[in-house]
PyMOL Python script that loads the backbone (N, CA, C, O; Angstrom):
from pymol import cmd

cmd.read_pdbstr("""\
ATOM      1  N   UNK A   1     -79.820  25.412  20.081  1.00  0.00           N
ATOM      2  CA  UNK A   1     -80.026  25.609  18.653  1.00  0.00           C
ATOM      3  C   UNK A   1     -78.841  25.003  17.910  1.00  0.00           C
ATOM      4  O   UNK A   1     -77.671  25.332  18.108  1.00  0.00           O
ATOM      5  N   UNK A   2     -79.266  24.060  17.008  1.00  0.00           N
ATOM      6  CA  UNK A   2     -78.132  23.437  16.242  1.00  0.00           C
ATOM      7  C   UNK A   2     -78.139  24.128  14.934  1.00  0.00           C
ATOM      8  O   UNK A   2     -79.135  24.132  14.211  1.00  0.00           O
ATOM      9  N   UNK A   3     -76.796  24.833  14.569  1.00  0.00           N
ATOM     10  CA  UNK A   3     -76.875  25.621  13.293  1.00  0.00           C
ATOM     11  C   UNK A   3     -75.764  24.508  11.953  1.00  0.00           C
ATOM     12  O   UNK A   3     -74.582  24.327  12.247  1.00  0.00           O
ATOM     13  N   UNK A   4     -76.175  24.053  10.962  1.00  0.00           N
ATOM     14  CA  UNK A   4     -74.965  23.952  10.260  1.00  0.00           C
ATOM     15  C   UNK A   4     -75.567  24.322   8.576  1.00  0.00           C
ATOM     16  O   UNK A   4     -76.697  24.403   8.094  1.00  0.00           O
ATOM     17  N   UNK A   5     -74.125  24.492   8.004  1.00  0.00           N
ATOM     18  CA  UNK A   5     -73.742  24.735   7.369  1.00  0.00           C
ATOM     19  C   UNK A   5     -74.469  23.930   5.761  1.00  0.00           C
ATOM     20  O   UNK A   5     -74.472  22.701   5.831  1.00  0.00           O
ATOM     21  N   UNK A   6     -74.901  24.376   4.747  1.00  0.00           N
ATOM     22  CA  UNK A   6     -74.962  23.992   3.871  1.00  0.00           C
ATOM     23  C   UNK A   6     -73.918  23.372   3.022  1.00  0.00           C
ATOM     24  O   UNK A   6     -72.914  24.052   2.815  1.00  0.00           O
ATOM     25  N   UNK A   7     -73.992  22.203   2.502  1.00  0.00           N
ATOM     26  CA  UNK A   7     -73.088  21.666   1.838  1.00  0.00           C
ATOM     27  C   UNK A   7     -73.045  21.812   0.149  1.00  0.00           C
ATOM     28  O   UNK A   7     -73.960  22.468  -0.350  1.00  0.00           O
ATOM     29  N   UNK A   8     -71.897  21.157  -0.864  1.00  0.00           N
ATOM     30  CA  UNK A   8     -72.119  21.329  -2.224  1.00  0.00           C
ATOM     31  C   UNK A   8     -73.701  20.208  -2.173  1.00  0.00           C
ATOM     32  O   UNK A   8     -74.217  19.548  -1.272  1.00  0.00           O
ATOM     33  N   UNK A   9     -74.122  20.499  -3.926  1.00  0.00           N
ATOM     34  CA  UNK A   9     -75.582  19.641  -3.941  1.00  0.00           C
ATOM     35  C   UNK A   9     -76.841  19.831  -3.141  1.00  0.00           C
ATOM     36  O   UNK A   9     -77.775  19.038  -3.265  1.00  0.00           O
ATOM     37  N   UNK A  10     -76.911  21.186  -2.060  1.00  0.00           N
ATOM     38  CA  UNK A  10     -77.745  21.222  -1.194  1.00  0.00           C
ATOM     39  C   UNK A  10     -77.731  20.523  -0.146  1.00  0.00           C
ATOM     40  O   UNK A  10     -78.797  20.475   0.467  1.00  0.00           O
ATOM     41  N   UNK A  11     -76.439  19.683   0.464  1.00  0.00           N
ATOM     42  CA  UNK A  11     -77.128  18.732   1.331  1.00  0.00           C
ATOM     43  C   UNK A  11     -76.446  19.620   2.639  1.00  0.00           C
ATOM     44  O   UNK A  11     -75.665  20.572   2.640  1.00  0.00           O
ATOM     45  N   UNK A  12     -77.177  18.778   3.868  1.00  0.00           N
ATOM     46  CA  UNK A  12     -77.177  19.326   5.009  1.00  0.00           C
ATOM     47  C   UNK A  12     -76.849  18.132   5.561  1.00  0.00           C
ATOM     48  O   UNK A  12     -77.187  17.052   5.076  1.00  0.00           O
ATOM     49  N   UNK A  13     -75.908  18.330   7.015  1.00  0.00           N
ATOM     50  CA  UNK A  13     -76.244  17.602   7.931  1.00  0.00           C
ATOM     51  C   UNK A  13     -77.153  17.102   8.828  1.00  0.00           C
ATOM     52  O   UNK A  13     -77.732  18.177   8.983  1.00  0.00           O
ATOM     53  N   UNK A  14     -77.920  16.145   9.745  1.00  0.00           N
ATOM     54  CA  UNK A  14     -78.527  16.385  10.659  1.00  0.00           C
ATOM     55  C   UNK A  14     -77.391  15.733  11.881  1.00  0.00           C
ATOM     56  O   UNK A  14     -76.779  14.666  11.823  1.00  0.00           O
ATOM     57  N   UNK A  15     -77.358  16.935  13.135  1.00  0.00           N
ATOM     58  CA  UNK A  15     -76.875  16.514  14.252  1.00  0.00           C
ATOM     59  C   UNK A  15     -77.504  15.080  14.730  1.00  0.00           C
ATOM     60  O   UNK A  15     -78.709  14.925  14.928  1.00  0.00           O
ATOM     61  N   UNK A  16     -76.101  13.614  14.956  1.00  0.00           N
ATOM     62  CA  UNK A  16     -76.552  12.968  15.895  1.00  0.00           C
ATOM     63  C   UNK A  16     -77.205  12.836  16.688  1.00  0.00           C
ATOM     64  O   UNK A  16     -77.573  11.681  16.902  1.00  0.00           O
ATOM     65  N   UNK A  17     -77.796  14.110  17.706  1.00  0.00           N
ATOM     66  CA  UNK A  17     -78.513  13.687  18.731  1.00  0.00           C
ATOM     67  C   UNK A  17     -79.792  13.981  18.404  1.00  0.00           C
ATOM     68  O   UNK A  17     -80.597  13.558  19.234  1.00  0.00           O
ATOM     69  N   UNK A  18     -80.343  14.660  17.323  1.00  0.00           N
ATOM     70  CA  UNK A  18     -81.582  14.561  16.598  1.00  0.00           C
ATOM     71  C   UNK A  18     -81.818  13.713  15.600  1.00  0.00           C
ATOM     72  O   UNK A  18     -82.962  13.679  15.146  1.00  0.00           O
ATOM     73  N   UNK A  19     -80.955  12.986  15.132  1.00  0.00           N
ATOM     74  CA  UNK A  19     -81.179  11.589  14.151  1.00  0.00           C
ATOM     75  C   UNK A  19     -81.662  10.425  15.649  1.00  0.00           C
ATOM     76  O   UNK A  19     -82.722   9.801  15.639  1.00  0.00           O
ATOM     77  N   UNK A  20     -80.725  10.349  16.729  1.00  0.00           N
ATOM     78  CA  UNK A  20     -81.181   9.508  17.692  1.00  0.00           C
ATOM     79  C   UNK A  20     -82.404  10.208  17.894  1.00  0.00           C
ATOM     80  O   UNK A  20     -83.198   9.924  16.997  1.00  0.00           O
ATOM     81  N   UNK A  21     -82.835  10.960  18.672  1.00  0.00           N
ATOM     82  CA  UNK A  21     -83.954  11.506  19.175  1.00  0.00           C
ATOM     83  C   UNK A  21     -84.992  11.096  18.487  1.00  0.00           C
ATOM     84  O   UNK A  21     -85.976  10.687  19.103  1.00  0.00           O
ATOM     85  N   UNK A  22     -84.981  11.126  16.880  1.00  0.00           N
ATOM     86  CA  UNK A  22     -86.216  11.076  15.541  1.00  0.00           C
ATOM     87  C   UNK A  22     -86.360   9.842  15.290  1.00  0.00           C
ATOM     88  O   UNK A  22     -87.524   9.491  15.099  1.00  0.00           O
ATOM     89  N   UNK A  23     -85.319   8.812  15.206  1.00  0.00           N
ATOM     90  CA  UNK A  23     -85.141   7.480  14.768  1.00  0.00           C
ATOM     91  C   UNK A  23     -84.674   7.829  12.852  1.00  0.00           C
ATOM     92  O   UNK A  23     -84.911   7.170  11.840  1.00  0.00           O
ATOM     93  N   UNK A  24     -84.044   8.969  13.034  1.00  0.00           N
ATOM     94  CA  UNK A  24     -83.513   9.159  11.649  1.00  0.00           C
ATOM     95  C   UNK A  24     -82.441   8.264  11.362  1.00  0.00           C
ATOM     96  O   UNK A  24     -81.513   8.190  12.167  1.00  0.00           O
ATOM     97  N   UNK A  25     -82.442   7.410  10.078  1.00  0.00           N
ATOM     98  CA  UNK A  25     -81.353   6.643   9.832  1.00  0.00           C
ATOM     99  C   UNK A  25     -81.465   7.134   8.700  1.00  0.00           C
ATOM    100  O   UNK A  25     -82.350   7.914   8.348  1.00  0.00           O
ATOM    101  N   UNK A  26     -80.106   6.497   7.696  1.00  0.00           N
ATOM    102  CA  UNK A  26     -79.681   5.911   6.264  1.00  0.00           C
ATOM    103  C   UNK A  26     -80.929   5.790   5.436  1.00  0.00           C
ATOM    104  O   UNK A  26     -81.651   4.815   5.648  1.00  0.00           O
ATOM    105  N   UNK A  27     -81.310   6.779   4.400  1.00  0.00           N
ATOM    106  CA  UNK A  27     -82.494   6.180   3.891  1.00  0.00           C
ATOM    107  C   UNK A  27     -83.895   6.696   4.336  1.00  0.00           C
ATOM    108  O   UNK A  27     -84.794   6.527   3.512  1.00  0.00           O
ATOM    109  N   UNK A  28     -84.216   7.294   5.503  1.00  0.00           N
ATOM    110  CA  UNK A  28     -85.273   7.504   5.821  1.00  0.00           C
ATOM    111  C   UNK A  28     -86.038   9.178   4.959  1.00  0.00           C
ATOM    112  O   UNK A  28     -85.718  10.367   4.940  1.00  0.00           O
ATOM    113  N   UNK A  29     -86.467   8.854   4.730  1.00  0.00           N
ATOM    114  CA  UNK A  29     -87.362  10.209   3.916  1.00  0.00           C
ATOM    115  C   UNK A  29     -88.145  11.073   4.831  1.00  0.00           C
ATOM    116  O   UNK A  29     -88.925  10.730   5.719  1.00  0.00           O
ATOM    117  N   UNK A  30     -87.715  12.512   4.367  1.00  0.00           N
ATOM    118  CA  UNK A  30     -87.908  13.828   5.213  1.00  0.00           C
ATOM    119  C   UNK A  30     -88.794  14.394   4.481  1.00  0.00           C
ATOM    120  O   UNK A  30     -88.423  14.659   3.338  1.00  0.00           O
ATOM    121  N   UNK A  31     -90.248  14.772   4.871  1.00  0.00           N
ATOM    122  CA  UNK A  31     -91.204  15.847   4.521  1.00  0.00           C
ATOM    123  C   UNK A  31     -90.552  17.179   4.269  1.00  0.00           C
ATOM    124  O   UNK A  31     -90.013  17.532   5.318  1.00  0.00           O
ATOM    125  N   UNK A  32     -90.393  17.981   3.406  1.00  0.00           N
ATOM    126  CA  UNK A  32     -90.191  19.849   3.805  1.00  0.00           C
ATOM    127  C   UNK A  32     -91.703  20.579   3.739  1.00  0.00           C
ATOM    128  O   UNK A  32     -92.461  20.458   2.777  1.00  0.00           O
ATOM    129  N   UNK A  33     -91.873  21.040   4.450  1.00  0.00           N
ATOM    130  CA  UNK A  33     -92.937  21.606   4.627  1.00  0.00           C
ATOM    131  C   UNK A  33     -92.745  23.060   4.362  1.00  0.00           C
ATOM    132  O   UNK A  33     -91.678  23.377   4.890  1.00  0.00           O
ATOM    133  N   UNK A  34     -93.294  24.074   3.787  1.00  0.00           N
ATOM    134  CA  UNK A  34     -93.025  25.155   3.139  1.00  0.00           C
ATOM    135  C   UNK A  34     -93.934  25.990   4.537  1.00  0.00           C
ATOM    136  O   UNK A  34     -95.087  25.842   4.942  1.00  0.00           O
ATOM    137  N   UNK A  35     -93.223  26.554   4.825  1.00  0.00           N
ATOM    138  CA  UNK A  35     -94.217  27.737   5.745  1.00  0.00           C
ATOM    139  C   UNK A  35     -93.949  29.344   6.047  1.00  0.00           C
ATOM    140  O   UNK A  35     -92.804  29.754   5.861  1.00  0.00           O
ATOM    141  N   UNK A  36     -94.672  30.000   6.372  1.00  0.00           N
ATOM    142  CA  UNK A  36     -94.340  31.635   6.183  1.00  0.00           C
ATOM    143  C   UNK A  36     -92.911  32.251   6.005  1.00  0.00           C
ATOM    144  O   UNK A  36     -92.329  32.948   5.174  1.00  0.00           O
ATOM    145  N   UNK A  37     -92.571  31.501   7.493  1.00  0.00           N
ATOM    146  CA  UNK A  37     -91.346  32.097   7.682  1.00  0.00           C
ATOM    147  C   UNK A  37     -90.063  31.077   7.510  1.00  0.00           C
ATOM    148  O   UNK A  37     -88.953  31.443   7.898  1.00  0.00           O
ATOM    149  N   UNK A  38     -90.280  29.670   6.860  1.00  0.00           N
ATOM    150  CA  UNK A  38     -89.415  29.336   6.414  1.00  0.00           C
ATOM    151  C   UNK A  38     -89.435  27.744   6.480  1.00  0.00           C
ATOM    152  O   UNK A  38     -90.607  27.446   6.714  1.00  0.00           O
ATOM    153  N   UNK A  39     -88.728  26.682   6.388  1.00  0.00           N
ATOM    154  CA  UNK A  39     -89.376  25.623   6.341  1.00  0.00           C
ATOM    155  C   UNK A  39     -88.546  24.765   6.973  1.00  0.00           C
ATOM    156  O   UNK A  39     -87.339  24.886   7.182  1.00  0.00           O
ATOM    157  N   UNK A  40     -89.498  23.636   7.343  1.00  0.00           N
ATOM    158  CA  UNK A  40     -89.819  22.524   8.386  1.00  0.00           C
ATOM    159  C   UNK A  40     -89.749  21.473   7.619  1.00  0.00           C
ATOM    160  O   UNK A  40     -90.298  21.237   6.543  1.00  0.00           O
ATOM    161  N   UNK A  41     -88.578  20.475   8.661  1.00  0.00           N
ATOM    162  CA  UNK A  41     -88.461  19.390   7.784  1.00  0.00           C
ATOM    163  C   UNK A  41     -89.160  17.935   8.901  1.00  0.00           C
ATOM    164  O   UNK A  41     -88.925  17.952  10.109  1.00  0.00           O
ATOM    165  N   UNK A  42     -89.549  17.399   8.599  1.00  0.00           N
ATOM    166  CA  UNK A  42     -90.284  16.833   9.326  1.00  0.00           C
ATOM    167  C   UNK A  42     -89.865  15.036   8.273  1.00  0.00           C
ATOM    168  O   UNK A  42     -90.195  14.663   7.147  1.00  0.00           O
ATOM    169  N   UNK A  43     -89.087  14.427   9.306  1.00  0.00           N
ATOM    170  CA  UNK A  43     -89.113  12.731   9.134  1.00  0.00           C
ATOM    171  C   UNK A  43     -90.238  11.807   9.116  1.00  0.00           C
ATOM    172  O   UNK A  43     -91.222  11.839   9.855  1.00  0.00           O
ATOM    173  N   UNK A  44     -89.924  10.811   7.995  1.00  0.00           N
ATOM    174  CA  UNK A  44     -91.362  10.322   7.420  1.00  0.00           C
ATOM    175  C   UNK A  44     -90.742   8.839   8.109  1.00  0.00           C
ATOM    176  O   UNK A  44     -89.822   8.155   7.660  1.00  0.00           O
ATOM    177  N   UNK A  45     -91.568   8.593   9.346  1.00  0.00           N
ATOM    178  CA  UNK A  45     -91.113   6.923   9.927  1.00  0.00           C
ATOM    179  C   UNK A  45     -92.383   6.402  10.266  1.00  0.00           C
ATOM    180  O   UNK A  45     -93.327   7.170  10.448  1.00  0.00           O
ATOM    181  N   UNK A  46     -92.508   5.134  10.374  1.00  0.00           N
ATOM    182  CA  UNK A  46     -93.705   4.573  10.940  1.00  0.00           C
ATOM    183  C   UNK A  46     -94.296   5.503  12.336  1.00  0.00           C
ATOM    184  O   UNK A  46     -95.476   5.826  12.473  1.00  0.00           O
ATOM    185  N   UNK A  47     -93.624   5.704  12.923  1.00  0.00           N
ATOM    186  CA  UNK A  47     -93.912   6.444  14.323  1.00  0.00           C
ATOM    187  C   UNK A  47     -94.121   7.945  14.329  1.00  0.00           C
ATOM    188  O   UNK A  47     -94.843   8.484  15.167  1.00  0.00           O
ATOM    189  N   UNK A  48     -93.352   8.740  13.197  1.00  0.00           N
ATOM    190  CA  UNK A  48     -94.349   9.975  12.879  1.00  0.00           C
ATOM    191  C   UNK A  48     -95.629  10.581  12.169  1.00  0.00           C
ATOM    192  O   UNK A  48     -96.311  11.604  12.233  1.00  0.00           O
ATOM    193  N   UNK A  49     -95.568   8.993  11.218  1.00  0.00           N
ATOM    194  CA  UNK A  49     -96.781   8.726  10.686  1.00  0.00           C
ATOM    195  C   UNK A  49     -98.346   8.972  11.616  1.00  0.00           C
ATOM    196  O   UNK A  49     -99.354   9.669  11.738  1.00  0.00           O
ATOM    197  N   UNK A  50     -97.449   7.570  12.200  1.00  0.00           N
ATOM    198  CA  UNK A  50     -98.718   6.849  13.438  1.00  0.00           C
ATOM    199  C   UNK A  50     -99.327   8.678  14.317  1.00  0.00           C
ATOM    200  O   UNK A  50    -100.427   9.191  14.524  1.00  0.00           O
ATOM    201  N   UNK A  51     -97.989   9.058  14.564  1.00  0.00           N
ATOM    202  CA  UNK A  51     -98.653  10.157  16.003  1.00  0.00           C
ATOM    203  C   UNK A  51     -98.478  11.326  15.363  1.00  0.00           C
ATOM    204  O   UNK A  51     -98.394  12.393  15.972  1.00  0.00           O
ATOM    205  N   UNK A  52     -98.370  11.165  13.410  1.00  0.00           N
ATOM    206  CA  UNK A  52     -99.448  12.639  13.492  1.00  0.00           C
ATOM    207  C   UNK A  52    -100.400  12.549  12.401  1.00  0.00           C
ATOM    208  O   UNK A  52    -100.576  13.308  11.448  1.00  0.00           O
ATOM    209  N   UNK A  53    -100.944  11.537  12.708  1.00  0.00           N
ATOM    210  CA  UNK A  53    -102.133  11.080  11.898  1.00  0.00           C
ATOM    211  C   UNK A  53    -103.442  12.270  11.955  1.00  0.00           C
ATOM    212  O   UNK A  53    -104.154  12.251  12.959  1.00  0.00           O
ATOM    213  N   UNK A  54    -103.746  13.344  10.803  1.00  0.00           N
ATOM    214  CA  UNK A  54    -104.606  14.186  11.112  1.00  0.00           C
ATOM    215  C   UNK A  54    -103.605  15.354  11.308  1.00  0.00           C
ATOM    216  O   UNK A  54    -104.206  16.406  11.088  1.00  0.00           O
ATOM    217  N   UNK A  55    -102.402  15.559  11.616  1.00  0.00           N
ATOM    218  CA  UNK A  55    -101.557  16.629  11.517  1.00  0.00           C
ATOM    219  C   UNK A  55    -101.624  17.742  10.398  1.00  0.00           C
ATOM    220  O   UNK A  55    -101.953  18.921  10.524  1.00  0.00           O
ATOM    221  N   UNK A  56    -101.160  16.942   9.087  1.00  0.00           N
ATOM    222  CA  UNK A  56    -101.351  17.507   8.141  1.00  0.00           C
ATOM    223  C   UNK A  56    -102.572  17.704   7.246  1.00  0.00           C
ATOM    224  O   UNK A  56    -102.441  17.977   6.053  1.00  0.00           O
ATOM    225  N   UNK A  57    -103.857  17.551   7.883  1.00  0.00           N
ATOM    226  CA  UNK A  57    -104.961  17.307   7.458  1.00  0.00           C
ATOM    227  C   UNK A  57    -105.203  18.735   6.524  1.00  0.00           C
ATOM    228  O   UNK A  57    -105.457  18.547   5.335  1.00  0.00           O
ATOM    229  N   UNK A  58    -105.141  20.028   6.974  1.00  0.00           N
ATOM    230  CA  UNK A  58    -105.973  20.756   6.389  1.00  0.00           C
ATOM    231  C   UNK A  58    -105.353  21.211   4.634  1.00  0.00           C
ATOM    232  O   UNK A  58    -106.037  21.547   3.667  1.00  0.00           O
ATOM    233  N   UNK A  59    -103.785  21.051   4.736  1.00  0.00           N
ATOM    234  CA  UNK A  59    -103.423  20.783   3.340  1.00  0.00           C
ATOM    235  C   UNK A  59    -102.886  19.867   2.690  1.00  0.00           C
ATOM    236  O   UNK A  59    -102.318  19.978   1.603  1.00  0.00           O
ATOM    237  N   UNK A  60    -103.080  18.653   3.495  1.00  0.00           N
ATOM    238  CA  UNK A  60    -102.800  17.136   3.066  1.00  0.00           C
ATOM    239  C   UNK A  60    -101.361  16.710   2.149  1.00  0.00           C
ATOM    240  O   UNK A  60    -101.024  15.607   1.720  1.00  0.00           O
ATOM    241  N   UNK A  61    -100.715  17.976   2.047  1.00  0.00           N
ATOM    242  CA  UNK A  61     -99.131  18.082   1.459  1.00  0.00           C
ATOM    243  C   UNK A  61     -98.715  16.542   1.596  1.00  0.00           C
ATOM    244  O   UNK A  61     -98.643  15.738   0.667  1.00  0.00           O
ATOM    245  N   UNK A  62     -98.414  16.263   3.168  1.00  0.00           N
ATOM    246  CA  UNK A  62     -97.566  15.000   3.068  1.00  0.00           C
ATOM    247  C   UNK A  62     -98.416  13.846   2.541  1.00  0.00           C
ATOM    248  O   UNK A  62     -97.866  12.884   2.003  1.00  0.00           O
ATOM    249  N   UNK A  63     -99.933  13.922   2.700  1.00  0.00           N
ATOM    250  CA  UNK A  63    -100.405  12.362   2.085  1.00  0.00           C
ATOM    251  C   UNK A  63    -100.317  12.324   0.848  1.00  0.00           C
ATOM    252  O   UNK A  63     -99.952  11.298   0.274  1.00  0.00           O
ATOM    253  N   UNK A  64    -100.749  13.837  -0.023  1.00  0.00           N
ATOM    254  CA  UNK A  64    -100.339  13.870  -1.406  1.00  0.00           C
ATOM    255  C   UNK A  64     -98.883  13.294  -2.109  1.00  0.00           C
ATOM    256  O   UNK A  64     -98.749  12.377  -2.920  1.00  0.00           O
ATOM    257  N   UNK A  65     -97.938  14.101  -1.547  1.00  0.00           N
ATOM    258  CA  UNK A  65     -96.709  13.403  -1.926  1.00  0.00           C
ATOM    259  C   UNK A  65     -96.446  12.012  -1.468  1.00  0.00           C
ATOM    260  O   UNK A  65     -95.972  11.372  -2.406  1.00  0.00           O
ATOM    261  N   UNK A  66     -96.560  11.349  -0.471  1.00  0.00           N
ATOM    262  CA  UNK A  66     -96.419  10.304  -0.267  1.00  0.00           C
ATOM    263  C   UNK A  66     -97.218   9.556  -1.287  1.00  0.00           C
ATOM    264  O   UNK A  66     -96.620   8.780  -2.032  1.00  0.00           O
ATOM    265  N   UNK A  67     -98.358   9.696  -1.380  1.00  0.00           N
ATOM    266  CA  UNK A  67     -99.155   8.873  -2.141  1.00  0.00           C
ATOM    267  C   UNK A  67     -98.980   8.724  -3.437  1.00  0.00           C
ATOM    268  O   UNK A  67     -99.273   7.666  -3.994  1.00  0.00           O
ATOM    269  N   UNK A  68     -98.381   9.970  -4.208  1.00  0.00           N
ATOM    270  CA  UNK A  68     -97.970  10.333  -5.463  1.00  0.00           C
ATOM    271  C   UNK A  68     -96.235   9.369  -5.909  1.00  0.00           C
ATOM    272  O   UNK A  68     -95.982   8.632  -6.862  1.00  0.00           O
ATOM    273  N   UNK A  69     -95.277   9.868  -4.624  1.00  0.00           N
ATOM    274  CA  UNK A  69     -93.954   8.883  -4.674  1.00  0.00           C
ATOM    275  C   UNK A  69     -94.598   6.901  -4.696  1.00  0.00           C
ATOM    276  O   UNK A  69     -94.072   6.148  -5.514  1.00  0.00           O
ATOM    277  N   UNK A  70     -95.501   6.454  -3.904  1.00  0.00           N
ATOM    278  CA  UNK A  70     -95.598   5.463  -3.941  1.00  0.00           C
ATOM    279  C   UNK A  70     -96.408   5.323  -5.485  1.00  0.00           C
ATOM    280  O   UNK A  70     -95.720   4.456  -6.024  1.00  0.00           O
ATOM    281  N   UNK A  71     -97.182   5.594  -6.199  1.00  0.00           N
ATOM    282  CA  UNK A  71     -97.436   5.311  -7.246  1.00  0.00           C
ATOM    283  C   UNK A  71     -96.229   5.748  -8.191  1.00  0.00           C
ATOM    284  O   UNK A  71     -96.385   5.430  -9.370  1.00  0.00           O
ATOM    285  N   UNK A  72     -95.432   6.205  -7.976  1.00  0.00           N
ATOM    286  CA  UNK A  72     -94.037   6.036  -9.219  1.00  0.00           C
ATOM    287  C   UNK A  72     -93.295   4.938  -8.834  1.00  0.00           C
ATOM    288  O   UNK A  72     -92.669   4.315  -9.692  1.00  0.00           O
ATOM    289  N   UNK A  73     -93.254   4.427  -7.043  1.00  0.00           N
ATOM    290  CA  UNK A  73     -92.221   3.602  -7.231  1.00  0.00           C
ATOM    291  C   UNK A  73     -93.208   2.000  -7.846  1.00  0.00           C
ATOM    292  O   UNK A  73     -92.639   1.099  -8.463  1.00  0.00           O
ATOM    293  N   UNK A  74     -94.636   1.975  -7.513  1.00  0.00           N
ATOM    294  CA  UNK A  74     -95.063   0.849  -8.683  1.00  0.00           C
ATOM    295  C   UNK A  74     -94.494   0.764  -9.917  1.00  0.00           C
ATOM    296  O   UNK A  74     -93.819  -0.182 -10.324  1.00  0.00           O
ATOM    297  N   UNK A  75     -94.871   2.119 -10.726  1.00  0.00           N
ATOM    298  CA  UNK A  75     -94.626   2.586 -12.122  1.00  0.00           C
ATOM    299  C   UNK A  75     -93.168   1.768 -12.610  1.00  0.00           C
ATOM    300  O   UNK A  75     -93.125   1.248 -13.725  1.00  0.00           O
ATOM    301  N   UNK A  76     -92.048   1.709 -11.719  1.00  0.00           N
ATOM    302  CA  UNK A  76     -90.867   1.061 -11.944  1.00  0.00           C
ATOM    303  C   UNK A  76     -90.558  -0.021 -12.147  1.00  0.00           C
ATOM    304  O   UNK A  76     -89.371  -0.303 -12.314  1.00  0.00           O
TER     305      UNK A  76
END
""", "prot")
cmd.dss("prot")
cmd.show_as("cartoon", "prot")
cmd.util.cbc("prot")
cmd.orient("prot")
């Protein structure tokens, strides 16, 4: 269990060996997923896309927001 610490601004670390593990880099955008007991952050990469296609199906959270961020970054 990797525990850390909240930083000023809300930010958090993620441990090295779960940025390697995820293919988390510089830049990459994290889902939060809101759930009972507390929430799940889940990395938005071509490859978590691909293998959880149908994951989020029954409340479509991440296609909504995704789909919603890509029509603002047109808007720009």
């Amino acid at each position: 269990m990797n525990i850390r610490k909240i930083l000023s601004g809300g930010r958090v670390t993620i441990p090295a060996e779960l940025r390697k593990k995820y293919d988390i880099k510089a830049g990459t955008k994290i889902f939060f997923k809101v759930e009972k007991d507390g929430i799940v952050l889940y990395p938005v990469t071509s490859k978590t896309i691909k293998d959880g296609i149908g994951f989020f199906k029954p409340d479509k959270q991440m296609l909504k927001s995704l789909m919603k961020e890509k029509k603002f970054e047109r808007e720009l």
